[in-house]
N, C-alpha and C positions, 0 to 999 in steps of 0.2 A: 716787850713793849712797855714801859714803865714811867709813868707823869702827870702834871696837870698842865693844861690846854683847854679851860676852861671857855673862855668867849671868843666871839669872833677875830680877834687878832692878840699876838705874843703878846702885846707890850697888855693888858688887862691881866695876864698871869699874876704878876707882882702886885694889884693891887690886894687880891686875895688868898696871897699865899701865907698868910698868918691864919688862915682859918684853919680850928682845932680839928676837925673829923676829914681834913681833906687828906688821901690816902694815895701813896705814889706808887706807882708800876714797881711790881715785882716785891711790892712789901707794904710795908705801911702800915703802923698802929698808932697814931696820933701825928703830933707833929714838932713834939720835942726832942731836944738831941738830949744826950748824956755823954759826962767826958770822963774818960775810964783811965783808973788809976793802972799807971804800968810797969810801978814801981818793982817789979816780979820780975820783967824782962829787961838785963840789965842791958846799956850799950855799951859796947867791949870794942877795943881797935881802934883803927885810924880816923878820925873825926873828919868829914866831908866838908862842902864848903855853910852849910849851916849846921849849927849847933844842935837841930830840932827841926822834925816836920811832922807837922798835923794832918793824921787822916782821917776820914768821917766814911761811914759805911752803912748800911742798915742791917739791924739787928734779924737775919731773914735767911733763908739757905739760896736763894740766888744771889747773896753775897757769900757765898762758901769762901770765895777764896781770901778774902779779909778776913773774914772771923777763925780760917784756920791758920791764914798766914799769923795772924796777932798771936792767938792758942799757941800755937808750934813757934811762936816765936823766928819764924822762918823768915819774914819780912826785916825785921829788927837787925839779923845775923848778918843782910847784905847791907844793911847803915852802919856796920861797925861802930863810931863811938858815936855818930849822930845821931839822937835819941828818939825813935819814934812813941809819938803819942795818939788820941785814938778817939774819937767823939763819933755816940752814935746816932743817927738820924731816923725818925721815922715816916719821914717824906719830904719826899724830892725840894720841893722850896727850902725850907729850914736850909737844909745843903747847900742847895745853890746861894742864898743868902750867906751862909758864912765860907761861903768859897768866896764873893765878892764883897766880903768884908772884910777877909781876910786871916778870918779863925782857923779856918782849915787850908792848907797847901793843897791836898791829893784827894781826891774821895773816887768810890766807889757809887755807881748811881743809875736809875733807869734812861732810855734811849730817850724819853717822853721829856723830862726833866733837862737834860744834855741838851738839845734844843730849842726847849725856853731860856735857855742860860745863856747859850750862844748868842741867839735872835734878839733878845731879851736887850744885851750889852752894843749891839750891830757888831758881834762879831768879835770882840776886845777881851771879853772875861775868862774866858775857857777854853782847854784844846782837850780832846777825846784822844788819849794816850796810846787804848788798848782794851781789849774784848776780857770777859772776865764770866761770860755762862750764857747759855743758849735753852729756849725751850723753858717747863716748867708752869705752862700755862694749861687751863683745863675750864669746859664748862661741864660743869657737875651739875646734874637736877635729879628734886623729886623721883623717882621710880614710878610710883603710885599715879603720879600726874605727867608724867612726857617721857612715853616710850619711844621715841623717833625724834629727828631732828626737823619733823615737819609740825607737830605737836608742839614745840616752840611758841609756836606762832600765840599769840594771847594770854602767854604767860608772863610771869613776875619773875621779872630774868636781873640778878645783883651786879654791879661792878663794882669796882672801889671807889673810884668817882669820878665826878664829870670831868671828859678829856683828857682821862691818866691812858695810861698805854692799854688797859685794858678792854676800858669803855671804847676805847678807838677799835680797836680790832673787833667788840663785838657789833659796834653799829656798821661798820664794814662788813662783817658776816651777815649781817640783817637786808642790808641791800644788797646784796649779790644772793639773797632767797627771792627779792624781789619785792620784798615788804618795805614797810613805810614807816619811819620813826622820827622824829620832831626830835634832833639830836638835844638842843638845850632841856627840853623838858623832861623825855622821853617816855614821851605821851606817843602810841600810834600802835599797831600791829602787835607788837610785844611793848611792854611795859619795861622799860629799863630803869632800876630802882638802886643809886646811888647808895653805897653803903659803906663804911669804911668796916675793912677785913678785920678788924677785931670783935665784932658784933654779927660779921656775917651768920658765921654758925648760929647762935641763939634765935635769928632771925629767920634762919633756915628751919631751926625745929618749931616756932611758934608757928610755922605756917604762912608765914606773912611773904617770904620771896617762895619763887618754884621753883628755883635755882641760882647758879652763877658762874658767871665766866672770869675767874678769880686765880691770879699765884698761889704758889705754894710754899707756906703748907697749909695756907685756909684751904684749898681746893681738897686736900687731904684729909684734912678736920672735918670736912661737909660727907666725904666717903665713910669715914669713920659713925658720922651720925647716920647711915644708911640711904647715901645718894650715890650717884652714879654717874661714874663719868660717860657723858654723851658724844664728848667731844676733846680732843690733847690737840691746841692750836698746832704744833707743831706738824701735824701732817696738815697745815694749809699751807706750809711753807716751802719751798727747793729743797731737796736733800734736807728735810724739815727740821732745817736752822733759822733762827730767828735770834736777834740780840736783843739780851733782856737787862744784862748789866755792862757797861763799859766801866773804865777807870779817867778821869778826869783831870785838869791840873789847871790853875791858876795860870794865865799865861805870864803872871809877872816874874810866879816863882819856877817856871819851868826855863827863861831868858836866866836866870839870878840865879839857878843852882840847877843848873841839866847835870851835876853829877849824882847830886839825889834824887834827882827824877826816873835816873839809869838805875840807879840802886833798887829804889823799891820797883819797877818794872821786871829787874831782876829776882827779886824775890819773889813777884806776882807770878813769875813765868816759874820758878823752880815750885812756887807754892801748890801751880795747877800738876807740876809735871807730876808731885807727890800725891798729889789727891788721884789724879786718875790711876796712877801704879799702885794704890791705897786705900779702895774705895773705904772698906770698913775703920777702919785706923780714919780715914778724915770726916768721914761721918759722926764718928764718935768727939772728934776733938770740935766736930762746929757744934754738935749736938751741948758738950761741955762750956763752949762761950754762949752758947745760947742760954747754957743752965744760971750762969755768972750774970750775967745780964738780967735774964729777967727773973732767976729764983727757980727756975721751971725747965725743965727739959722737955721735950717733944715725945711722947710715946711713940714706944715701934709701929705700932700701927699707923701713927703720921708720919712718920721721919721717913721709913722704908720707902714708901711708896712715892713719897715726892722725892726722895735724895736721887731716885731712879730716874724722875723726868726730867730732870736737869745735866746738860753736858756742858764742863767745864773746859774753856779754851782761852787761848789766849789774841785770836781771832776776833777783832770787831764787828767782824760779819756787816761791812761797810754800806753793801748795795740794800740789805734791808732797812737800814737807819731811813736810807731815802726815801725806800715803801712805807715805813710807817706813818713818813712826814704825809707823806703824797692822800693817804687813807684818812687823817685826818684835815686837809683839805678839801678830799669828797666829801666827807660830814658836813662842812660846815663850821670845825672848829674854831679854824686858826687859815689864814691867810699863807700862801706861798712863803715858806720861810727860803733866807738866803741860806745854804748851805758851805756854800764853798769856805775851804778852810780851815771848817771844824774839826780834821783830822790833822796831827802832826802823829806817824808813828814811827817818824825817822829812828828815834829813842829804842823804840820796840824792836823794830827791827834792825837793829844794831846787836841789842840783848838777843835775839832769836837766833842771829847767826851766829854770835857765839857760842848757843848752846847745841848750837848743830840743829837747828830747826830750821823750817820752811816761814819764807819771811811772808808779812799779810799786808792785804791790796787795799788803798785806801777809798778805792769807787769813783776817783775822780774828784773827791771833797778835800782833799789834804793841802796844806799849805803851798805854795806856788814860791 
């Protein structure tokens, strides 16, 4: 569940999505991109019908398959001489902004963001291509301070922020205890305290939150400082799948170059097949662009434990997109968005069955 859906209706999204500490589903540490030099992965072969596609992803392990497909140079391999290039996001607006401005072709991105981008355009900006990780979500608290999930109740509970995927799904676990929470403020029963995930941790040791229902690997980083997972969203789910990342496209350049759009869904789909035949070998290579990026690699004691609650598919997990919409309508977010359409995965599943896979359901959303 990944985004911002701050006020009551999509179209206030865009006024505020240049704010610095606003943080998007499934990652998030400011709201800068950075465009990464790829001069190391050469494009080799037959050149497609553009010369270059830009793809945006967040720098985060529920973007595993971008950060190992670029690493492994896996994604590259099926563009042959079309040269991919690579900007990284660290929330969802930024993205969506340069998907409809044009800087990026493809990106990788939360469900929460997919949506304001959609709604956002009526419909015109973006199609959700294909599923890319499930799961990953946890609320971690205190030990000391909330031994039960009834304990909860009056504490100082973190999200990344107002209306991303996460806040959505905790103020939805809030009302179905029964309790009571002033979604915009979150002032009521529990105290929900806006934080962007790069501050969470420090703000978890000063005392100041009593937890958080936060991605990974902040949710890892908070175990690491001696808290405790209370709660892995993923068992509130069916067969506890939940889509935390899809893969996105430009509808102008997916009309203008569906051969590059097959390509790198091609590469997306062999990227995951490697990762799950691979778990330590792709660990290690996402753990390596993460080092590239920000100078720092993840200690084992965080990388281990989130790289585990993450399942990598290629599966958009279509019907939940709709649940999450639907959840943050109960809140109070955002208004009935229109969905229909936001799926095209004709693409995908073209790639699938030639890989000898099982092809994926669009929920009833997919283009007509």
């Amino acid at each position: 569940m990944s985004a911002a859906r701050p006020l009551t209706t999509l179209r206030t999204i865009a006024a505020i999505a240049a704010l610095p500490l606003l943080t998007l589903a499934a990652c998030g540490y400011g709201s800068e991109s950075k465009d990464e030099d790829t001069s190391k992965v050469a494009a080799e072969g037959k050149k497609l019908s553009a010369d270059t596609v830009r793809i945006g992803y967040f720098p985060n392990l529920t973007h595993a398959t971008a950060l190992v497909g670029d690493q492994e140079g896996l994604l590259q391999k099926e563009l042959g001489g079309t040269k991919a290039t690579y900007s990284q996001f660290n929330a969802g607006p930024a993205e969506i902004e340069a998907l409809n401005s044009g800087s990026i072709d493809i990106g990788w991105i939360g469900p929460s963001p997919a949506i304001n981008g959609y709604s956002t355009t009526d419909g015109k900006g973006l199609r959700i291509i294909g599923g890319s990780a499930s799961g990953g979500v946890k609320l971690v608290v205190n030990p000391d301070k909330v031994k039960s999930l009834k304990d909860v109740k009056g504490k100082k509970i973190a999200t990344p922020q107002l209306g991303n995927t996460q806040d959505v799904a905790f103020l939805n676990w809030i009302a179905e205890q029964g309790w009571k929470v002033d979604a915009q403020s979150g002032k009521g029963d529990v105290s929900v305290v806006r934080t962007d995930n790069k501050i969470t941790p420090d703000a978890y040791k000063s005392g100041s939150i009593d937890g958080a229902w936060v991605p990974e690997p902040t949710a890892s980083k908070l175990v690491a400082e001696g808290g405790k997972v209370l709660l892995d969203e993923a068992d509130l789910w069916p067969d506890k799948k939940f889509v935390i990342t899809n893969i996105i496209v430009s509808q102008t350049f997916l009309k203008e170059h569906p051969d590059v759009v097959q390509a790198v869904l091609r590469g997306s789909v062999k990227t995951n097949t490697w990762i799950n035949a691979n778990p330590d070998k792709a660990k290690a290579a996402a753990n390596a662009k993460l080092k590239e990026l920000s100078g720092k690699p993840l200690p084992a004691d965080v990388l281990d434990p989130a790289w585990k609650s993450i399942q990598f598919t290629d599966d958009p997990l279509a019907s939940t997109l709709n649940t999450e919409a639907d959840h943050a309508v109960k809140a109070g977010l955002l208004k009935k968005p229109k969905l229909d359409g936001i799926y095209d995965l004709a693409p995908l599943n073209k790639v699938l069955t030639a890989e000898g896979k099982s092809t994926v359901d669009d929920a009833g959303l997919g283009v007509k």
